[in-house]
N, C-alpha and C positions, 0 to 999 in steps of 0.2 A: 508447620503449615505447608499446604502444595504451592508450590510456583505454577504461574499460567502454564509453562511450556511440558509440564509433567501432566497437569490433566488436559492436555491436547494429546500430547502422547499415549497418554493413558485411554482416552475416547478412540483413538486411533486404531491401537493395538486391540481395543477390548471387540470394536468392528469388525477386523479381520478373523479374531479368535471365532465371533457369530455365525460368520461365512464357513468359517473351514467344521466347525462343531454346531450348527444348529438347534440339534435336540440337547448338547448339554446345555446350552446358552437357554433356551427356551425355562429347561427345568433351573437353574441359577435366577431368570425373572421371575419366575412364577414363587418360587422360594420367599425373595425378596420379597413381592408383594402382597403373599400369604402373611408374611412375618415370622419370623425367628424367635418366638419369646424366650427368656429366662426359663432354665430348665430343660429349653429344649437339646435333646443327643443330635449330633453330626456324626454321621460313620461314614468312614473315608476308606477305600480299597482301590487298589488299584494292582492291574498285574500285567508284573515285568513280560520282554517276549521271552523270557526263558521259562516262563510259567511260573517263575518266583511271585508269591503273593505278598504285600505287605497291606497292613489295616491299621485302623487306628481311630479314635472317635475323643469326643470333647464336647461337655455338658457347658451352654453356655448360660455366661453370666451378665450382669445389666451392661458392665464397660460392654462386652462381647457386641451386643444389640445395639448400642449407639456407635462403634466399629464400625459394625454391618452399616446399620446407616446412613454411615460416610460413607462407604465404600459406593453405596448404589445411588448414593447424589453425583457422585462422578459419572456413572457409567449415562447420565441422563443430557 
């Protein structure tokens, strides 16, 4: 279970991330409030500044969606 002082924390931290990244923060609510169902692919990339690229993806499952769930009652 979260202690009050982790989702202050967490509201806090997830504010500043909105400010410094807008449009990823933007497409993260929009996600969330499309919904994530079971079966839905996440594909993850991201590349290093050496142009090293790493990827990676994850077919989610119903824990997954109630997860998500929690996660974006915090962010509220």
């Amino acid at each position: 279970m979260f202690n009050p002082a982790s989702i202050l924390k967490f509201s806090k931290d997830w504010k500043g991330f909105e400010e410094r990244h807008p449009k990823f923060a933007l497409f993260v609510k929009t996600v969330m409030m499309t919904g994530v169902n079971t079966g839905s692919v996440i594909d993850i990339s991201i590349t290093l500044p050496d142009g090293k690229k790493l990827e990676s993806n994850m077919k989610i499952t119903d824990e997954d969606v109630e997860f998500l769930k929690s996660i974006s009652e915090l962010g509220k």
